[in-house]
PDB file with one MODEL, atoms N, CA, C and O in Angstrom:
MODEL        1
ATOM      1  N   UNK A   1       0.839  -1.174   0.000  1.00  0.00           N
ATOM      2  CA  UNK A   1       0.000   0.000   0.000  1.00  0.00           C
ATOM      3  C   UNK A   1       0.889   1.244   0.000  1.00  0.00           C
ATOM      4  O   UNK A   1       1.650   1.490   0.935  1.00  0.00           O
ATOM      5  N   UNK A   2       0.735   2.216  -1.355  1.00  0.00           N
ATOM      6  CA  UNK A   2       1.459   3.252  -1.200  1.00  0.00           C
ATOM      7  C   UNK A   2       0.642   4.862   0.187  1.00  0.00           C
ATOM      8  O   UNK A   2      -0.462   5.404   0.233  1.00  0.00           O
ATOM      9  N   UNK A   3       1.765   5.011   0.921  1.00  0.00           N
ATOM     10  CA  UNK A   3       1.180   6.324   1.690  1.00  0.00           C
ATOM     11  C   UNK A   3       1.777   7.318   1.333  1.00  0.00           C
ATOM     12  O   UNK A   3       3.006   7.368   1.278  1.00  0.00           O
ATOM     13  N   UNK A   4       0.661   8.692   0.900  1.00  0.00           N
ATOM     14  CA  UNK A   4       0.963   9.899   0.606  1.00  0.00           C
ATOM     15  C   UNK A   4       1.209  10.679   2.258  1.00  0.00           C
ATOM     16  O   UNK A   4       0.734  10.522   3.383  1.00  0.00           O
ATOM     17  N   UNK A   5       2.117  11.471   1.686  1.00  0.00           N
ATOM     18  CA  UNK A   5       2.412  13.023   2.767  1.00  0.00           C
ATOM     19  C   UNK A   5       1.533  13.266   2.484  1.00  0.00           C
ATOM     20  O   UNK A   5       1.080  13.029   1.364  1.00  0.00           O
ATOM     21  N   UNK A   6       0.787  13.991   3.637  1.00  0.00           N
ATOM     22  CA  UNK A   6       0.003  15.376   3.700  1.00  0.00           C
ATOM     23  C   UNK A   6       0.324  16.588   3.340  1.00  0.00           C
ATOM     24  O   UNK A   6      -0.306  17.630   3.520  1.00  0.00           O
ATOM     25  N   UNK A   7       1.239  16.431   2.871  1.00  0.00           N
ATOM     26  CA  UNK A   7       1.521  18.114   2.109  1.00  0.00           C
ATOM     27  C   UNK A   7       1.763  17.282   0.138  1.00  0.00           C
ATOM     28  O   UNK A   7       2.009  16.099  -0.096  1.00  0.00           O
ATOM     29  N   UNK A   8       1.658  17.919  -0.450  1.00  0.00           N
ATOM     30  CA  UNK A   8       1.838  17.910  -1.784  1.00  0.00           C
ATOM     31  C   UNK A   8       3.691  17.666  -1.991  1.00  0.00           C
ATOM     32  O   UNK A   8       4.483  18.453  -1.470  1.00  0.00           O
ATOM     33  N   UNK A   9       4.133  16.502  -2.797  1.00  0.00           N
ATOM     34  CA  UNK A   9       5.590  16.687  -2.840  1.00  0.00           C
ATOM     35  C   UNK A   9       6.134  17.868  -4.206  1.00  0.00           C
ATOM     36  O   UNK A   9       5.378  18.464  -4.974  1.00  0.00           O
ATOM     37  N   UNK A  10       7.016  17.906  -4.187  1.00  0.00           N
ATOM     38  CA  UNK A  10       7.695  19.313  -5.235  1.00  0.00           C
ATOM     39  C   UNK A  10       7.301  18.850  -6.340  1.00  0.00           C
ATOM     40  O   UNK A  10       7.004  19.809  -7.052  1.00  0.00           O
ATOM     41  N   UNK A  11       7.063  17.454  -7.107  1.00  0.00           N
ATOM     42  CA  UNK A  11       6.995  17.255  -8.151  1.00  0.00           C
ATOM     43  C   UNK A  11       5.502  17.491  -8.600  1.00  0.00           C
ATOM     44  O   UNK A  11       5.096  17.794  -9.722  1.00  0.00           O
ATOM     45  N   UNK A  12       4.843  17.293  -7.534  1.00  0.00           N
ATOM     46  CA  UNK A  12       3.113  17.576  -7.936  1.00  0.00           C
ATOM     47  C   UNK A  12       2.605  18.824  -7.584  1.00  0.00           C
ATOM     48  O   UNK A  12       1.410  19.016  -7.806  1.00  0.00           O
ATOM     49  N   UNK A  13       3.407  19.897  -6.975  1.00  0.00           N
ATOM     50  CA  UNK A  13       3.559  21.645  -7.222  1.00  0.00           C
ATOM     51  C   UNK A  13       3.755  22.012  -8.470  1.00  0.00           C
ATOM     52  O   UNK A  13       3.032  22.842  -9.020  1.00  0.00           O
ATOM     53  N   UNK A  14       4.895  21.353  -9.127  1.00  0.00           N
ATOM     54  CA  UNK A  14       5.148  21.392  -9.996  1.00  0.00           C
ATOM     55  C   UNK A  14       4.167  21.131 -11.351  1.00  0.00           C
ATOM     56  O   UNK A  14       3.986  21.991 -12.213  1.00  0.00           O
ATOM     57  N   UNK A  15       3.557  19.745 -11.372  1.00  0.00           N
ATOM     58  CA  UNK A  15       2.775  19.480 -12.008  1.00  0.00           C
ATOM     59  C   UNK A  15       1.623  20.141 -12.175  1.00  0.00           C
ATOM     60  O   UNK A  15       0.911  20.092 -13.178  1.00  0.00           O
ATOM     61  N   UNK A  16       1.374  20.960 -10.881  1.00  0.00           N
ATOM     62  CA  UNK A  16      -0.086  21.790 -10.708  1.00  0.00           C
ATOM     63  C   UNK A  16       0.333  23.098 -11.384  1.00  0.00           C
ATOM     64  O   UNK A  16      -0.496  23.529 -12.185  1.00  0.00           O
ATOM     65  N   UNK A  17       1.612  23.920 -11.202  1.00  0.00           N
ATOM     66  CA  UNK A  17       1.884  25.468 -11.326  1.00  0.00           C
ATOM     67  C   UNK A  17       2.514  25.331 -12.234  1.00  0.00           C
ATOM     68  O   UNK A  17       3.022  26.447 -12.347  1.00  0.00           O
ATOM     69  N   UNK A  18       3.128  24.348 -13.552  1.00  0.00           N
ATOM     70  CA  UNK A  18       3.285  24.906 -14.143  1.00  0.00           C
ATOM     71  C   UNK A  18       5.056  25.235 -14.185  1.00  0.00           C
ATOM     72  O   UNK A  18       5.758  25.123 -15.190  1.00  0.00           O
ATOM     73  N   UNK A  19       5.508  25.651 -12.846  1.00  0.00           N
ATOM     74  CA  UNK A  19       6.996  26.093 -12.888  1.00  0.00           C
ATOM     75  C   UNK A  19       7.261  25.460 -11.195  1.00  0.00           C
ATOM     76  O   UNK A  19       6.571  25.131 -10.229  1.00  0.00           O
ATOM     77  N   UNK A  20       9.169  25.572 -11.692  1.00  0.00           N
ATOM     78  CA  UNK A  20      10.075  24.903 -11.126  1.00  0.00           C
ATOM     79  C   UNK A  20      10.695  25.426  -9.794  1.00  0.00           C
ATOM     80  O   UNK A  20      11.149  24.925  -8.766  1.00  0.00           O
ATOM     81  N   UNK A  21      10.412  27.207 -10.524  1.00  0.00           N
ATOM     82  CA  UNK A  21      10.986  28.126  -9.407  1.00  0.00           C
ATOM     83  C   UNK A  21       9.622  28.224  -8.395  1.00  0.00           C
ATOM     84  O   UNK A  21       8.485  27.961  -8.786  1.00  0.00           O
ATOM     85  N   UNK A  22       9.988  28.682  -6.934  1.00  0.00           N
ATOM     86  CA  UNK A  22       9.134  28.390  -5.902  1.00  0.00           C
ATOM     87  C   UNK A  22       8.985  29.997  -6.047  1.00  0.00           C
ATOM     88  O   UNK A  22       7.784  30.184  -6.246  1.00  0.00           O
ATOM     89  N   UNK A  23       9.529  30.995  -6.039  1.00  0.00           N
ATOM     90  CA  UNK A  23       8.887  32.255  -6.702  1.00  0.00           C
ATOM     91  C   UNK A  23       7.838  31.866  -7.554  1.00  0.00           C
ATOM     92  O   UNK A  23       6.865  31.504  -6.893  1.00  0.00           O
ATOM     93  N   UNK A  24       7.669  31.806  -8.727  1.00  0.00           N
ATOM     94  CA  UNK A  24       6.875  31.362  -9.872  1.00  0.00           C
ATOM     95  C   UNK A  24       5.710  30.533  -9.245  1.00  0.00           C
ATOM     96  O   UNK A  24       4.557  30.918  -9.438  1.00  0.00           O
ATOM     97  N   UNK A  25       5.890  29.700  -8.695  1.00  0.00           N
ATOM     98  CA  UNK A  25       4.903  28.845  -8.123  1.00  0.00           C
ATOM     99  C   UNK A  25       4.141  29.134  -7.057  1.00  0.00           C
ATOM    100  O   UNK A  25       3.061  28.576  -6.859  1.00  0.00           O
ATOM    101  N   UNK A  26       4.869  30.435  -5.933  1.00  0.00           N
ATOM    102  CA  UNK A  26       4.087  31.587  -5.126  1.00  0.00           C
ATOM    103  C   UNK A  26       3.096  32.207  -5.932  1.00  0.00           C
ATOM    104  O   UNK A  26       1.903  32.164  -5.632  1.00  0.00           O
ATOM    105  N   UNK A  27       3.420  32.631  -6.679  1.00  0.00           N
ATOM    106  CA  UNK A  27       2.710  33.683  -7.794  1.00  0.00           C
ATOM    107  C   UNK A  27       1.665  33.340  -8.653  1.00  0.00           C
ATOM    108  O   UNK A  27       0.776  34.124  -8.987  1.00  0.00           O
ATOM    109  N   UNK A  28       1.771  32.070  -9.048  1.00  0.00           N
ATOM    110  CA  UNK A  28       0.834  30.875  -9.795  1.00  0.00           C
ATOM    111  C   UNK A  28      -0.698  30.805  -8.394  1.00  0.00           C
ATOM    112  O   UNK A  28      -1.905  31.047  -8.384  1.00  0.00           O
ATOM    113  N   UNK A  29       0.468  30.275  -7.310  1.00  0.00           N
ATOM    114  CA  UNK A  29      -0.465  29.639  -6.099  1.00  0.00           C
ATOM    115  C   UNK A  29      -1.440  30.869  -5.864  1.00  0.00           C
ATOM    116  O   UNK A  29      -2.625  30.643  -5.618  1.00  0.00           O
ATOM    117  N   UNK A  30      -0.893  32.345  -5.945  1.00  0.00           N
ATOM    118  CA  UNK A  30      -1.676  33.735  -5.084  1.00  0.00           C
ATOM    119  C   UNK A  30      -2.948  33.950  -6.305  1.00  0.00           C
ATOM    120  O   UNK A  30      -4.148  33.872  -6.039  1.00  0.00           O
ATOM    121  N   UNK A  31      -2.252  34.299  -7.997  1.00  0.00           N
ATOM    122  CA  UNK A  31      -2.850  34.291  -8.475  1.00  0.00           C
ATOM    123  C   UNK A  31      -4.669  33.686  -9.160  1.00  0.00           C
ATOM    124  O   UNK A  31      -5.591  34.231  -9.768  1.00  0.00           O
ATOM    125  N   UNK A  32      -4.275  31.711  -8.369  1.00  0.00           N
ATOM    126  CA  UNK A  32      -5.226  31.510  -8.802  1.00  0.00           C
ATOM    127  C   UNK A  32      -6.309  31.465  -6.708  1.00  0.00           C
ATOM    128  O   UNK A  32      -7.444  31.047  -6.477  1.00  0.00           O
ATOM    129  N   UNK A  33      -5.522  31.929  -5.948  1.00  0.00           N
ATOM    130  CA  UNK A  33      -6.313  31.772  -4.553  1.00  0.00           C
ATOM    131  C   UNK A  33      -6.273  30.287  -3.946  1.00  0.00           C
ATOM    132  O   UNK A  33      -7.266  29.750  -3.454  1.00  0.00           O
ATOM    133  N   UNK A  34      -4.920  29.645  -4.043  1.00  0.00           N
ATOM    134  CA  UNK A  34      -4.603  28.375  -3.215  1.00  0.00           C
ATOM    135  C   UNK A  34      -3.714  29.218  -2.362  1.00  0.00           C
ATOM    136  O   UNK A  34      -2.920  30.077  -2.743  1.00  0.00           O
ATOM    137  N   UNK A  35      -3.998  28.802  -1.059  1.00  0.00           N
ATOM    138  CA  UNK A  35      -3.771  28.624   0.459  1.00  0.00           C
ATOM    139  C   UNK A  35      -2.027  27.505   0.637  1.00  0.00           C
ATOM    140  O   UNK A  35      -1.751  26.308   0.551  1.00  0.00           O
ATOM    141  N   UNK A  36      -1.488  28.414   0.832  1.00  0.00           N
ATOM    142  CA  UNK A  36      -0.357  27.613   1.304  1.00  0.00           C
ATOM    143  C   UNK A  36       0.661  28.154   2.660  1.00  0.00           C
ATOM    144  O   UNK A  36       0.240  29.178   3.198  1.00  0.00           O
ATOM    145  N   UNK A  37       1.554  27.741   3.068  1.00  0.00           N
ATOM    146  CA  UNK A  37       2.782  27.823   3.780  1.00  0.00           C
ATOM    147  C   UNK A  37       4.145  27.932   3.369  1.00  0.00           C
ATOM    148  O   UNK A  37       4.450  27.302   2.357  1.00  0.00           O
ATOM    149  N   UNK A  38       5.066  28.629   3.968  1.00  0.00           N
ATOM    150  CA  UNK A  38       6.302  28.497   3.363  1.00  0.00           C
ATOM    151  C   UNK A  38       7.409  27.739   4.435  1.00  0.00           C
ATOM    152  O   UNK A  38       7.412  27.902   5.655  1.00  0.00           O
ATOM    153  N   UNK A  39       8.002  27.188   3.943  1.00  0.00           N
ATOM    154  CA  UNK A  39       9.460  26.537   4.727  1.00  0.00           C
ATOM    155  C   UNK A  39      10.350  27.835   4.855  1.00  0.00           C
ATOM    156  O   UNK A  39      10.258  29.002   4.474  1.00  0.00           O
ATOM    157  N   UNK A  40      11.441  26.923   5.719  1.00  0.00           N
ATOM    158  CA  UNK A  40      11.934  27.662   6.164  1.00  0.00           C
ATOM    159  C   UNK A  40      12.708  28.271   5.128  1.00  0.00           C
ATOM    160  O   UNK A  40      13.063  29.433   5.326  1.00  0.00           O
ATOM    161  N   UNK A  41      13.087  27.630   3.906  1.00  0.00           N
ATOM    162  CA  UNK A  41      13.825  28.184   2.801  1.00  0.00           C
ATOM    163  C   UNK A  41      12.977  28.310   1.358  1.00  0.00           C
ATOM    164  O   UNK A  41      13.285  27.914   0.234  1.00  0.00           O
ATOM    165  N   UNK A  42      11.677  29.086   1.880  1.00  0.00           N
ATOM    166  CA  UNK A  42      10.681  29.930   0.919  1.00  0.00           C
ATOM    167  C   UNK A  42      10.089  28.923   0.151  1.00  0.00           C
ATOM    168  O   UNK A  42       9.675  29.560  -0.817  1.00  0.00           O
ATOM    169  N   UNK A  43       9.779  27.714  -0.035  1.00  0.00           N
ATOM    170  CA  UNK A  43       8.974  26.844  -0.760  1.00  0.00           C
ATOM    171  C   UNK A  43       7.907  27.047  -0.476  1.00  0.00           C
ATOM    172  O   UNK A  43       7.695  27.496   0.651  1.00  0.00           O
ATOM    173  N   UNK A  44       6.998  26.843  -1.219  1.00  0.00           N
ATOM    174  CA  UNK A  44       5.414  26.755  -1.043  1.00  0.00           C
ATOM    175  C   UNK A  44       5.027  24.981  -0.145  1.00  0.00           C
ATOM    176  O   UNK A  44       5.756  23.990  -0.102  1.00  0.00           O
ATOM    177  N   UNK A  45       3.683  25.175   0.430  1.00  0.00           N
ATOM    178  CA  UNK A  45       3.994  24.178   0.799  1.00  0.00           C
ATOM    179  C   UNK A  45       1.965  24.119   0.931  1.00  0.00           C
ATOM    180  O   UNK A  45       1.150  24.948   1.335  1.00  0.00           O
ATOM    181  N   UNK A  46       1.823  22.707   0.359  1.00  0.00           N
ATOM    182  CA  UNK A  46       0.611  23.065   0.345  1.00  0.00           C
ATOM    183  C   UNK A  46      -0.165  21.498   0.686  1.00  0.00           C
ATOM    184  O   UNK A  46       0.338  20.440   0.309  1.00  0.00           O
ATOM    185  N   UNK A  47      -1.102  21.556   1.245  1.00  0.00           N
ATOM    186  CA  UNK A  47      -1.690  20.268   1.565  1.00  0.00           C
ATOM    187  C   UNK A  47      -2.830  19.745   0.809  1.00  0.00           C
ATOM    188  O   UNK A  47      -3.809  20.293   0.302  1.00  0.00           O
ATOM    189  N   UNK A  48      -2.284  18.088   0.898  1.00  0.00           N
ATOM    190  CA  UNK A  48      -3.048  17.102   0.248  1.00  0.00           C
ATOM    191  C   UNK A  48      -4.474  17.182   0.019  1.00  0.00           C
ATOM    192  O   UNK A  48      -4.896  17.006  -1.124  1.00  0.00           O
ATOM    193  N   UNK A  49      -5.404  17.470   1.144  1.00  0.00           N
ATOM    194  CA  UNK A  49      -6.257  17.566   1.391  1.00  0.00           C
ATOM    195  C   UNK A  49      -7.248  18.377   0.571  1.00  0.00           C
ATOM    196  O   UNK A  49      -8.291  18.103  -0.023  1.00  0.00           O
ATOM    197  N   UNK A  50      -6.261  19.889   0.832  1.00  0.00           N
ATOM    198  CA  UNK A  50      -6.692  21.075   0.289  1.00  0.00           C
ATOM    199  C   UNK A  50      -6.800  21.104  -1.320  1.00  0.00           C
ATOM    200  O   UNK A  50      -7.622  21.565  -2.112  1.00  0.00           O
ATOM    201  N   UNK A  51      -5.676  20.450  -1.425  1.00  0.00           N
ATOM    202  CA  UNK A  51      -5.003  20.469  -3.565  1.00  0.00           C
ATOM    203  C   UNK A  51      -6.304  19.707  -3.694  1.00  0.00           C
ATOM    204  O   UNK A  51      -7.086  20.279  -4.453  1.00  0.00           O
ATOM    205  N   UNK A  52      -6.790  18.514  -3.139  1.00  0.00           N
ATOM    206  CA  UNK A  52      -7.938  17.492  -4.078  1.00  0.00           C
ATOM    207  C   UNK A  52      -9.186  18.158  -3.867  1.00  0.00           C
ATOM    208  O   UNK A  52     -10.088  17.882  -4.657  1.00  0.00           O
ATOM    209  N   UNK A  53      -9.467  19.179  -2.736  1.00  0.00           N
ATOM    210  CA  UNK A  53     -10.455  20.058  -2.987  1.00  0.00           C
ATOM    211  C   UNK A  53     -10.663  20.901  -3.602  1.00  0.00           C
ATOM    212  O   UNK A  53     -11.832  21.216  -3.824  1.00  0.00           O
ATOM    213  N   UNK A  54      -9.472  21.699  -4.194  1.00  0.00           N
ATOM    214  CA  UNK A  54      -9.244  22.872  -5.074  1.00  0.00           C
ATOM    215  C   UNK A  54      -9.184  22.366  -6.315  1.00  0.00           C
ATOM    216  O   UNK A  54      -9.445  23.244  -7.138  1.00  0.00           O
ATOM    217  N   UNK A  55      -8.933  21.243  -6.838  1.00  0.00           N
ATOM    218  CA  UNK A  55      -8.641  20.457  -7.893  1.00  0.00           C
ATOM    219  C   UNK A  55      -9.818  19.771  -8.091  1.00  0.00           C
ATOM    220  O   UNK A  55      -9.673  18.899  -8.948  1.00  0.00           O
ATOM    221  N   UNK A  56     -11.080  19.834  -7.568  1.00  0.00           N
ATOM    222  CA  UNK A  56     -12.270  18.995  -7.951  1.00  0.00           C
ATOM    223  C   UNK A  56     -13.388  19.805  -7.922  1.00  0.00           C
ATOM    224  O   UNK A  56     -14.577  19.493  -7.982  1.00  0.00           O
ATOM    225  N   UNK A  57     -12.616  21.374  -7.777  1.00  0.00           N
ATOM    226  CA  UNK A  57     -13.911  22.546  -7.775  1.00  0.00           C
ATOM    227  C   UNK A  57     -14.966  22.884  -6.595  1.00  0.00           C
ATOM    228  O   UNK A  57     -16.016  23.510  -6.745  1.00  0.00           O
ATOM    229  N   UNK A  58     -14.293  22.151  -4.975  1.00  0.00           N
ATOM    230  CA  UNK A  58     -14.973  22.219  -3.987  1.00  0.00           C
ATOM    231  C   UNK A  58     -14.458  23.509  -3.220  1.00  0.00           C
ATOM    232  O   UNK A  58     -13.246  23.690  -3.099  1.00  0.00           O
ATOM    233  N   UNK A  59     -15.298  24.324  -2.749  1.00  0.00           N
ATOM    234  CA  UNK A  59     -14.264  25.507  -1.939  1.00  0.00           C
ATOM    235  C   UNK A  59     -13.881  25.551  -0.595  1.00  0.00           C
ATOM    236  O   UNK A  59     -14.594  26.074   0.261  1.00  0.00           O
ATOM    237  N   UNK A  60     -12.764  25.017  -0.348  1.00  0.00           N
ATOM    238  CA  UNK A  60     -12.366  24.464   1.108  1.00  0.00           C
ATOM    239  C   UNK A  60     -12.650  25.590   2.030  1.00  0.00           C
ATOM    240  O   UNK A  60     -12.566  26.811   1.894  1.00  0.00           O
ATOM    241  N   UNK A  61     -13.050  24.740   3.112  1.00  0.00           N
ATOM    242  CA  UNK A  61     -13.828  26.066   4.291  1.00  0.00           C
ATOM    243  C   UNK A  61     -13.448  24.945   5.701  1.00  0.00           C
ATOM    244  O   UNK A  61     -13.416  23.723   5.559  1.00  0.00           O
ATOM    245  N   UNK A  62     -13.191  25.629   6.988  1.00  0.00           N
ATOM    246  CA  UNK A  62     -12.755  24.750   7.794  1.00  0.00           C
ATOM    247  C   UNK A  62     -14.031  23.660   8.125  1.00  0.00           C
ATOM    248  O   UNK A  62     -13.913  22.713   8.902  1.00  0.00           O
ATOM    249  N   UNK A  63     -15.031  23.931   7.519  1.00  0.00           N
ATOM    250  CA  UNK A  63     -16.243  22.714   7.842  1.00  0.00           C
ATOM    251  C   UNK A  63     -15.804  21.520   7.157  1.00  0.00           C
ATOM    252  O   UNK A  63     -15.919  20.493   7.825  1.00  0.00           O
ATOM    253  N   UNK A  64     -15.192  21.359   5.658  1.00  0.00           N
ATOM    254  CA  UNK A  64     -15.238  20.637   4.938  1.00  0.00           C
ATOM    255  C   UNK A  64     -13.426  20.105   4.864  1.00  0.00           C
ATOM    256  O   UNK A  64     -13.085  19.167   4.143  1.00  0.00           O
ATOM    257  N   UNK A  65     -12.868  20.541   5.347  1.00  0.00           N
ATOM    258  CA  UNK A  65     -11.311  20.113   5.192  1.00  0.00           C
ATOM    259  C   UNK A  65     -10.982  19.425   6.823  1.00  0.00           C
ATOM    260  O   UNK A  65      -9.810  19.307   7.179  1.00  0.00           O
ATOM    261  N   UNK A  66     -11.694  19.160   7.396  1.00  0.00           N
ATOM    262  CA  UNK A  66     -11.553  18.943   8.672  1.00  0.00           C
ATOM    263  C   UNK A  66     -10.676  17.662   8.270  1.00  0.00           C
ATOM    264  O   UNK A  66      -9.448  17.726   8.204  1.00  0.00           O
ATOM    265  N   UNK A  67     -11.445  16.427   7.992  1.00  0.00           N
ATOM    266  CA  UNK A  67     -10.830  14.804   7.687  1.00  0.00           C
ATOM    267  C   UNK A  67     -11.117  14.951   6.478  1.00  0.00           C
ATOM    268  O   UNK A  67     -11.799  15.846   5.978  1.00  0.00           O
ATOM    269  N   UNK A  68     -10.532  13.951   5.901  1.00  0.00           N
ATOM    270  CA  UNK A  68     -10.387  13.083   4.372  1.00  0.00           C
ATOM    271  C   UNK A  68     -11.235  11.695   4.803  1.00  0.00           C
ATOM    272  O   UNK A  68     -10.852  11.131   5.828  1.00  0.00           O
ATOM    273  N   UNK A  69     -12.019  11.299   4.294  1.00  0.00           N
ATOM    274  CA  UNK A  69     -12.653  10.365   4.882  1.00  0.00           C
ATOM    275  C   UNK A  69     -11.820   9.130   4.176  1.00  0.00           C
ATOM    276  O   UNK A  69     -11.210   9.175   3.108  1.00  0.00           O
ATOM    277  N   UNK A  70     -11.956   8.111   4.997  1.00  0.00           N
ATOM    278  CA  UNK A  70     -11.894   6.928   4.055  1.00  0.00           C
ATOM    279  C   UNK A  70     -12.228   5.540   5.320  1.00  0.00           C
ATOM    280  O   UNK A  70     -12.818   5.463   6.397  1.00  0.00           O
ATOM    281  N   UNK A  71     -11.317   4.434   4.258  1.00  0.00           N
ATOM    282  CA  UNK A  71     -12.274   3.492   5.102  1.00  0.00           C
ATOM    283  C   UNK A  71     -10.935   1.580   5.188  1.00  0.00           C
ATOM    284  O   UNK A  71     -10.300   1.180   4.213  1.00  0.00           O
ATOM    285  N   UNK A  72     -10.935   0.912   6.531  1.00  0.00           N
ATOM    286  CA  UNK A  72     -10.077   0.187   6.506  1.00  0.00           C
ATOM    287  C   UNK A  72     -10.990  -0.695   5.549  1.00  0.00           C
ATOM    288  O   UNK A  72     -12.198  -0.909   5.450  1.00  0.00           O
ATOM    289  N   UNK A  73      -9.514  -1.220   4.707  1.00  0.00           N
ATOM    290  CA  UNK A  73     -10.079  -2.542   3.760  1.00  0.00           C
ATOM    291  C   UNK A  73      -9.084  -3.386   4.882  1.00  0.00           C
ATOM    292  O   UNK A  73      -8.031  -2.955   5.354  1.00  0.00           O
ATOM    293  N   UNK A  74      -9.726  -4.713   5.171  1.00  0.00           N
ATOM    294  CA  UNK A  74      -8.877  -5.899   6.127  1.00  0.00           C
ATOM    295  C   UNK A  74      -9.325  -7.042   4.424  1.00  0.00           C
ATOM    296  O   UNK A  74      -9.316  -8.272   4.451  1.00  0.00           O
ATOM    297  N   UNK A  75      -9.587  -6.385   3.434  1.00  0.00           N
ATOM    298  CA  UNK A  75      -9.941  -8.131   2.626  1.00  0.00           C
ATOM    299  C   UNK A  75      -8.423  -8.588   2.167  1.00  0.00           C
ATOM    300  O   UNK A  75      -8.308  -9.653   1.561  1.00  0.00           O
ATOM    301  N   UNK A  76      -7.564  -7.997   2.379  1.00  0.00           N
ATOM    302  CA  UNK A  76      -6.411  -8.521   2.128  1.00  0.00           C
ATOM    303  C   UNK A  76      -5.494  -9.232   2.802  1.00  0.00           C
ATOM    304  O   UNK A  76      -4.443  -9.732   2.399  1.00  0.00           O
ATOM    305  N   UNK A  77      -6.158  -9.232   4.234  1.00  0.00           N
ATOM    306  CA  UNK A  77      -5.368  -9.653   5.344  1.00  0.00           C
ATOM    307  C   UNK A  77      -5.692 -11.286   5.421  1.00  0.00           C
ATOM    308  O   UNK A  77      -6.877 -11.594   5.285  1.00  0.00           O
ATOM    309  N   UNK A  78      -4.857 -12.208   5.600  1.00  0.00           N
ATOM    310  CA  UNK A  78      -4.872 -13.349   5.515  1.00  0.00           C
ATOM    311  C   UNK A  78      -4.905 -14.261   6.241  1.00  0.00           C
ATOM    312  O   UNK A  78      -4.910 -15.408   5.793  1.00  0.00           O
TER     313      UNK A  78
ENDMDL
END
């Protein structure tokens, strides 16, 4: 079973904005109104949660970003 970070990794910032530079990808992120954080050495930093809500046209509000729902599968367990 693959597990994702909760934050988005550089390559799927990337894939979303377009550009490489984390300037560029600030500017991408402000322009279109995604919500992010910066590290300590200016990266954008943006969460899983948030990207599949912004990316499926839902408008994240703290009611709706609370959990990610999901659900244990045991049919694999033997």
């Amino acid at each position: 079973m693959e597990i994702h970070s909760e934050t988005l990794a550089e390559e799927e910032l990337v894939a979303i904005t377009g550009y490489q530079r984390p300037s560029l990808q600030m500017d991408w992120l402000n322009r279109n109104g995604w919500k992010y954080v910066l590290t300590g050495s200016r990266r954008p930093v943006v969460g899983r949660v948030y990207a599949r809500m912004k990316l499926s046209g839902v408008k994240p509000s703290s009611e709706n970003i609370a959990a990610e729902a999901w659900s244990l599968d045991l049919s694999r367990v033997g």
